[in-house]
Backbone bond lengths (Angstrom), bond angles and torsions (degrees), N, CA, C in turn:
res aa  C-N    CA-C-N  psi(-1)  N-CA   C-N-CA  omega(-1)  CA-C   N-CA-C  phi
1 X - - - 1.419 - - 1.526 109.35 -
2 X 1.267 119.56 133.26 1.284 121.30 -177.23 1.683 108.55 -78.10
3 X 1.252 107.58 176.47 1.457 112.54 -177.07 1.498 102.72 -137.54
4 X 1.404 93.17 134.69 1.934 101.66 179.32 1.593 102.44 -68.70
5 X 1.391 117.45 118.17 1.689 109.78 144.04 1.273 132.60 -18.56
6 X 1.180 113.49 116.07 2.122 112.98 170.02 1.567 87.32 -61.67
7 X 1.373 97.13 129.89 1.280 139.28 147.80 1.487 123.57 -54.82
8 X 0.759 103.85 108.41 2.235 102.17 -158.60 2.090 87.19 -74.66
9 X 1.396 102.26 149.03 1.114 135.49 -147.85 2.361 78.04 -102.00
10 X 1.693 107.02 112.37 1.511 98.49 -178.36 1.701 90.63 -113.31
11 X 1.804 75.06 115.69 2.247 89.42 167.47 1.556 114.66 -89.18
12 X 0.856 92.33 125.53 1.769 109.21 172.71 1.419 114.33 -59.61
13 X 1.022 159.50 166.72 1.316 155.73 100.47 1.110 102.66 -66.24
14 X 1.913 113.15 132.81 1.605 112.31 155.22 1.449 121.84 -70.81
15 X 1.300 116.33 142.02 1.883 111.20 -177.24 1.282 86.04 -56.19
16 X 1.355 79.07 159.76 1.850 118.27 -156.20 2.310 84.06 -106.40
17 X 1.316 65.01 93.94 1.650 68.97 148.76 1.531 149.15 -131.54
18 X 1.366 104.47 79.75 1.807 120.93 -151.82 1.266 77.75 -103.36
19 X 1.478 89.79 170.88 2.179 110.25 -177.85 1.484 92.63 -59.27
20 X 1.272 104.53 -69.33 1.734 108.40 170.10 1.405 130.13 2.15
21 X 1.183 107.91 -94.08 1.749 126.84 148.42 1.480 95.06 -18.76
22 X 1.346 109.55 -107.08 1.297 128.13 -150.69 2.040 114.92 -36.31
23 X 1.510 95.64 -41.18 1.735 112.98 172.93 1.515 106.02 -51.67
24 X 1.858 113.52 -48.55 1.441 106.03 -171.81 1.542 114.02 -82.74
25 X 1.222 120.17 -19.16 1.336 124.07 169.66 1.475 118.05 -64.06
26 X 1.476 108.11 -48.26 1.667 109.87 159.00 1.331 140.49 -48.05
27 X 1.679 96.59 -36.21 1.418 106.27 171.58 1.537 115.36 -74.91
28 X 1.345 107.81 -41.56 1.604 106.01 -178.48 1.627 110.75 -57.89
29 X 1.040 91.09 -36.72 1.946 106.05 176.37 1.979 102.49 -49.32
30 X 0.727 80.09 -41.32 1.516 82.41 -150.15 1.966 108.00 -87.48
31 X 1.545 92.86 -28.49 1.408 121.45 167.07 1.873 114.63 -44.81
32 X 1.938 96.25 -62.81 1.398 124.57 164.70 1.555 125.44 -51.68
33 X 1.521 101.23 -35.00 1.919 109.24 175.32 1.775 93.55 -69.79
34 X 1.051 124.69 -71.09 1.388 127.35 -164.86 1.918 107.58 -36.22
35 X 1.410 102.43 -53.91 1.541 111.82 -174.52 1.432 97.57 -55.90
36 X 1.410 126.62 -47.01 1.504 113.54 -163.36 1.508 104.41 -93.50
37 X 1.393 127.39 4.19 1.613 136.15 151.19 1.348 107.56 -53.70
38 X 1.341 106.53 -71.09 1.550 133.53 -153.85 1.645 97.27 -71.27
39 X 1.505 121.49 -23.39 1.552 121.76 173.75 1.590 108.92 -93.21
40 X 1.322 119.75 -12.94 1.256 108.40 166.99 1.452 132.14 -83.66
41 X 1.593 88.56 -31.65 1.812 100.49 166.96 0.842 122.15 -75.80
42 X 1.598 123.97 -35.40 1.763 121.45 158.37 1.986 104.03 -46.18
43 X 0.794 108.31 -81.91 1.658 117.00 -173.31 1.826 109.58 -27.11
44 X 1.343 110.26 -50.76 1.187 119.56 175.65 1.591 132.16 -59.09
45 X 1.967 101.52 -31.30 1.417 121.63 171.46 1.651 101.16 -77.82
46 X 1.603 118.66 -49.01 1.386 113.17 179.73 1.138 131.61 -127.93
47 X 1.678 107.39 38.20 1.813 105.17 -179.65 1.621 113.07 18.78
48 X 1.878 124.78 53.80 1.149 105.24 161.86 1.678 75.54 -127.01
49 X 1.421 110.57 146.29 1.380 130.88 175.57 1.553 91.36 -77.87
50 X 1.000 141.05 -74.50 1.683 148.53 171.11 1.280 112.65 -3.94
51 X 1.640 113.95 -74.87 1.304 138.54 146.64 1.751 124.78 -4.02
52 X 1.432 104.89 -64.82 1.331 113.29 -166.83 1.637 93.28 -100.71
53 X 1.521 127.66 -36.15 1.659 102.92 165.66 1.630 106.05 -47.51
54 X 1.327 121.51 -66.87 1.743 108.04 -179.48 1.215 132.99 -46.63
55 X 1.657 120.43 -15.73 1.499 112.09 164.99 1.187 133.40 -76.77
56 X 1.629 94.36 -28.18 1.468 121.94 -174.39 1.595 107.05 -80.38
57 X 1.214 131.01 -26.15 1.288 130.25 149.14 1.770 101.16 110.11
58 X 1.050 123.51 -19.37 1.500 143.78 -175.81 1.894 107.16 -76.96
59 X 1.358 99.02 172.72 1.427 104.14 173.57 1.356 114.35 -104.00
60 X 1.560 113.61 144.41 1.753 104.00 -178.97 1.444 112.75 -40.65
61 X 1.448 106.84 -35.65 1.797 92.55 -161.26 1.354 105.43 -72.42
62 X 1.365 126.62 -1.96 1.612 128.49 -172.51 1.715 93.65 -76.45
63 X 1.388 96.83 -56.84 2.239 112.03 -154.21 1.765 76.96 -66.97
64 X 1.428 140.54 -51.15 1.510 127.39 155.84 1.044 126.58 14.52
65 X 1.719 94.03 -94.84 1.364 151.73 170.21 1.738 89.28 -15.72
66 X 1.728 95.31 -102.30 1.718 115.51 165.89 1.161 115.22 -10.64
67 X 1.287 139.23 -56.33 1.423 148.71 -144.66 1.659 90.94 -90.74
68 X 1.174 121.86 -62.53 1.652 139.01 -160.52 2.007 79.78 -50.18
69 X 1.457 110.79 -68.15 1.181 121.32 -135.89 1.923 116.77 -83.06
70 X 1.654 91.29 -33.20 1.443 107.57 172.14 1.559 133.93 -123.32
71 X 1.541 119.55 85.91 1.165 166.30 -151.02 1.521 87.75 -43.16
72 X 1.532 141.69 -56.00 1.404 139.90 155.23 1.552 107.38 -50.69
73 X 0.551 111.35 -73.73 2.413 101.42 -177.94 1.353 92.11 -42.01
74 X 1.513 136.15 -48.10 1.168 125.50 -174.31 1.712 126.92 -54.60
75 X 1.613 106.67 -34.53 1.192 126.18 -177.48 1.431 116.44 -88.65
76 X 1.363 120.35 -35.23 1.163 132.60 161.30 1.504 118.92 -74.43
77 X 1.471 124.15 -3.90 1.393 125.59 166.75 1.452 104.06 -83.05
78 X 1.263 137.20 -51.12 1.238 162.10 168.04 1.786 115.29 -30.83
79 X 1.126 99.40 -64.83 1.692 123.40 166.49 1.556 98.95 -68.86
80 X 1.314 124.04 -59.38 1.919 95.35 -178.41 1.527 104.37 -61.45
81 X 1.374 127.84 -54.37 1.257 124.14 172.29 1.770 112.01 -10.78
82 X 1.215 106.52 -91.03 1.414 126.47 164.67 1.782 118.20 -9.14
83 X 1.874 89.49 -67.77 1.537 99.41 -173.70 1.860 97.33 -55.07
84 X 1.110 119.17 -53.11 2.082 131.06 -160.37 1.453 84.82 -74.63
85 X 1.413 150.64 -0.56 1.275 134.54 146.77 1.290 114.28 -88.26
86 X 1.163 126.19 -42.88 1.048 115.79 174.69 1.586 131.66 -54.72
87 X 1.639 107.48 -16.93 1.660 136.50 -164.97 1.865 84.90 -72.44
88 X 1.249 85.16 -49.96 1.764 106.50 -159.72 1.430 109.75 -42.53
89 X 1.397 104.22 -51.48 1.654 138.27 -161.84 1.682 83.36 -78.58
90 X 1.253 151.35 -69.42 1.388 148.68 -143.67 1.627 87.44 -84.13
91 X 1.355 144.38 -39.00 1.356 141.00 164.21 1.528 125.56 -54.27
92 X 1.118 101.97 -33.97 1.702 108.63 170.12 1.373 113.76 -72.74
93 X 1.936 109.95 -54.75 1.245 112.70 158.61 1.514 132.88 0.13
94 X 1.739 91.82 -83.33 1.601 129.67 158.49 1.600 109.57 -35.69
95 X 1.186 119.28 -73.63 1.506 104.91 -171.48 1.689 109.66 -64.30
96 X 1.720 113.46 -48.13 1.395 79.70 -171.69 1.736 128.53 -90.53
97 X 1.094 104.70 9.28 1.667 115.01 159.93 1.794 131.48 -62.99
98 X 1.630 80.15 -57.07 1.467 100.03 -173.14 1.777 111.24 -99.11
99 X 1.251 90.21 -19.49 1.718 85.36 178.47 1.729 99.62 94.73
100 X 1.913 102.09 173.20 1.425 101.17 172.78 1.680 80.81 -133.95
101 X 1.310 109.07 155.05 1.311 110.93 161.83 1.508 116.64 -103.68
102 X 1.990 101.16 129.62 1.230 99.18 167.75 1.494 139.46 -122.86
103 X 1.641 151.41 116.16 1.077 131.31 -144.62 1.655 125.60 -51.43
104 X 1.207 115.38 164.68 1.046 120.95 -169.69 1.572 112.41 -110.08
105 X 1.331 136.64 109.20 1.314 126.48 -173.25 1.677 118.35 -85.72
106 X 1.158 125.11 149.00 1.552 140.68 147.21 1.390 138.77 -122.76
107 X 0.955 125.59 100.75 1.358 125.64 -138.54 1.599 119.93 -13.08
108 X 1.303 72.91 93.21 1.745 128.23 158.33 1.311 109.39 84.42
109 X 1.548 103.80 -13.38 1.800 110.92 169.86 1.027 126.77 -44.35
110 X 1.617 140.50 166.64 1.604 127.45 128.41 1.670 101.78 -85.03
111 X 1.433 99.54 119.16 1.749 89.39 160.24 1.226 114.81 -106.18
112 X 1.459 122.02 -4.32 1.506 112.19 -171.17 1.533 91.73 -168.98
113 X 1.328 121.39 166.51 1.381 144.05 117.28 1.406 148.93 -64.28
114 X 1.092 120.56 150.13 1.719 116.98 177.20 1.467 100.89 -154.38
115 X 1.244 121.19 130.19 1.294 150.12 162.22 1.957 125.69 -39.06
116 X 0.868 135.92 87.94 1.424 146.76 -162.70 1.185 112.24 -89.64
117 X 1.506 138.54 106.26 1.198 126.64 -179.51 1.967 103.51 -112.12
118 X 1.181 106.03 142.93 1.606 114.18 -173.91 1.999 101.39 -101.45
119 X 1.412 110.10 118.78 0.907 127.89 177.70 1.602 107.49 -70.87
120 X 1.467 99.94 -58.33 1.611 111.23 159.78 1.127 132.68 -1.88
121 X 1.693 102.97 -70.25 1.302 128.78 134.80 1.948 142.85 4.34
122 X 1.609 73.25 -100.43 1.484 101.04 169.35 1.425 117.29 -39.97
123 X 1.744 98.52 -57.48 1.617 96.71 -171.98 1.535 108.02 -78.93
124 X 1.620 136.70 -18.29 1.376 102.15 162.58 1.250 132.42 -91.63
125 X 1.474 114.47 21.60 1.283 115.00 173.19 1.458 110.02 -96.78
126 X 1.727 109.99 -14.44 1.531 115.68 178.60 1.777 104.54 -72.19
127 X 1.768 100.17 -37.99 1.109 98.17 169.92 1.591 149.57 -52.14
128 X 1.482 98.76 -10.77 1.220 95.94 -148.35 1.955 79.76 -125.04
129 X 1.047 114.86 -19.40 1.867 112.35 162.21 1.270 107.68 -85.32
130 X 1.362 144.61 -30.92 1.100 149.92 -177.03 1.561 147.00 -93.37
131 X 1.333 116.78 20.19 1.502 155.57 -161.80 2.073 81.65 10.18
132 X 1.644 105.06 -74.74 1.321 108.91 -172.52 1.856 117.24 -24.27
133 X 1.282 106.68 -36.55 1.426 100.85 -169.89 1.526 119.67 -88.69
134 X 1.639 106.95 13.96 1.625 119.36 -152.47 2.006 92.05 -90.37
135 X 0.870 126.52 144.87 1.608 145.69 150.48 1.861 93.82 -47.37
136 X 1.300 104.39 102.80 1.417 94.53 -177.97 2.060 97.84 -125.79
137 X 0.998 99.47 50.29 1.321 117.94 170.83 1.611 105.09 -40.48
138 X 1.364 171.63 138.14 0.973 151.98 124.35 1.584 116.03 -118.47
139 X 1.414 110.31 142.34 1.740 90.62 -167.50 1.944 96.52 -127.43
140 X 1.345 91.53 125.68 1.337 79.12 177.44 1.598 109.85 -118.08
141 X 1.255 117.70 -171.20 1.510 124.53 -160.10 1.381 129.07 -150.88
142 X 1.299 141.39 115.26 1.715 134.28 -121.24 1.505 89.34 -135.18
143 X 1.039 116.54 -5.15 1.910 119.71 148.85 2.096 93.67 98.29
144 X 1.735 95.77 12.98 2.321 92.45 179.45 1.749 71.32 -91.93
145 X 1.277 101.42 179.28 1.392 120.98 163.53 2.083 87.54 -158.18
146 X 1.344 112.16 133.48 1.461 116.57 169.22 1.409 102.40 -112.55
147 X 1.378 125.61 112.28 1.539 133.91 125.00 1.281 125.89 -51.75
148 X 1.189 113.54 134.88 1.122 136.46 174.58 1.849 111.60 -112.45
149 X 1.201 123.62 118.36 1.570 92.67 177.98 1.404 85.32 -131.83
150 X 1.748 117.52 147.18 1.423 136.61 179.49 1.892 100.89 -124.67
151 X 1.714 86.91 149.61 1.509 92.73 178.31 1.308 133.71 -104.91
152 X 1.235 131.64 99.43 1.643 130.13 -175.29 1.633 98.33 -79.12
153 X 1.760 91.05 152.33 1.461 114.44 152.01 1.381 126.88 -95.90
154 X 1.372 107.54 138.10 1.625 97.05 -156.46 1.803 75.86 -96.87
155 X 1.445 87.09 -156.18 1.891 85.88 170.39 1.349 135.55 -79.65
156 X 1.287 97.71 -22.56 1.677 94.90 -160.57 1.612 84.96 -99.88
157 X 1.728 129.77 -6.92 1.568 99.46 138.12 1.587 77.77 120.22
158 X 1.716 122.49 12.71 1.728 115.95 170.66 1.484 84.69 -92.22
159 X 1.578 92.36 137.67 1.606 116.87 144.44 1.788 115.46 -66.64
160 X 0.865 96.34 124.77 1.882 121.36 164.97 1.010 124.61 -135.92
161 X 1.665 118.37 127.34 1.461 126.85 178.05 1.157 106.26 -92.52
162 X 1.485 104.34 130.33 1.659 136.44 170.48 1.563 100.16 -89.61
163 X 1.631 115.97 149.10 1.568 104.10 164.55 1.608 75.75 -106.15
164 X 1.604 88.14 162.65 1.742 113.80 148.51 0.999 132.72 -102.22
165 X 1.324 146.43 178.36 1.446 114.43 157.97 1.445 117.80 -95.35
C-alpha cells in the first residue's frame, strides 16, 4: 500500500506592521497622488496623453492602470482632456482671427514681418459653430448592390469580365 506524502506545514508571516513599513507605504502613497496630479495638469495644459505620462514620471501602462482601476482619475482624466481641448480650440481661434506673425527675410536678414492668417483654420472653426457649413456627406445603404460587368479584349483576343461599379 502506498503512503501519501506529508504535506509540508505553509507558515504565514503576519504583515509586518512597524512605523517603518507603514511610513514607507504612506510615502509611496502619497509619492503616486502627486504623479497622477502632475499628469493631469500636464494633460489638461496640452491634451497630449504622451506629454503628461512624461511629467508624471510613470509608464503609460501605470496612468492605464489608474484610469481602468480608479473611477475619479478616470473622471478627472476626461475633464483635463476636455479642458487641453478646449486650450486647443481658443489657440486656433487666436491664429485664425488674429493671425501669427512671421519674419520677413532679405538676404538672410529679418527686415520685417507680416501677419499670416490660416483660412484652414477659420473655416473649421466656422464648421464646427455652424452645423450649415459642416461636410455632411452621409452615405447610406438599402442592402441592392447593382453590378454591372463589361467585356474587354485583351490582346491575344480572350474575353474577360471586368466589374464596374
Amino acid at each position: 500500500m502506498k503512503t501519501q506524502p506529508k504535506k509540508k506545514k505553509i507558515v504565514r508571516k503576519p504583515p509586518n506592521f512597524s512605523p517603518a513599513t507603514l511610513a514607507k507605504k504612506a510615502a509611496r502613497e502619497i509619492e503616486l497622488e502627486e504623479k497622477k496630479r502632475i499628469f493631469i495638469k500636464t494633460l489638461a495644459e496640452t491634451a497630449k496623453v504622451a506629454a503628461a505620462v512624461e511629467a508624471g514620471g510613470l509608464s503609460h501602462v501605470s496612468f492605464y492602470t489608474f484610469r481602468e482601476k480608479d473611477p475619479v482619475f478616470a473622471k478627472l482624466w476626461d475633464e483635463a482632456v476636455d479642458v487641453g481641448c478646449d486650450k486647443l480650440v481658443d489657440e486656433a481661434t487666436r491664429r485664425a482671427h488674429d493671425g501669427v506673425l512671421e519674419p520677413v527675410f532679405y538676404k538672410g536678414e529679418v527686415v520685417g514681418e507680416i501677419r499670416k492668417y490660416s483660412d484652414n483654420l477659420l473655416m473649421f472653426l466656422i464648421k464646427k459653430i455652424r452645423p450649415e457649413y459642416r461636410d455632411n456627406s452621409k452615405q447610406t445603404h438599402d442592402g441592392n448592390v447593382d453590378v454591372t460587368f463589361r467585356w474587354r479584349t485583351d490582346n491575344d483576343g480572350d474575353n474577360n469580365p471586368v466589374s464596374t461599379p
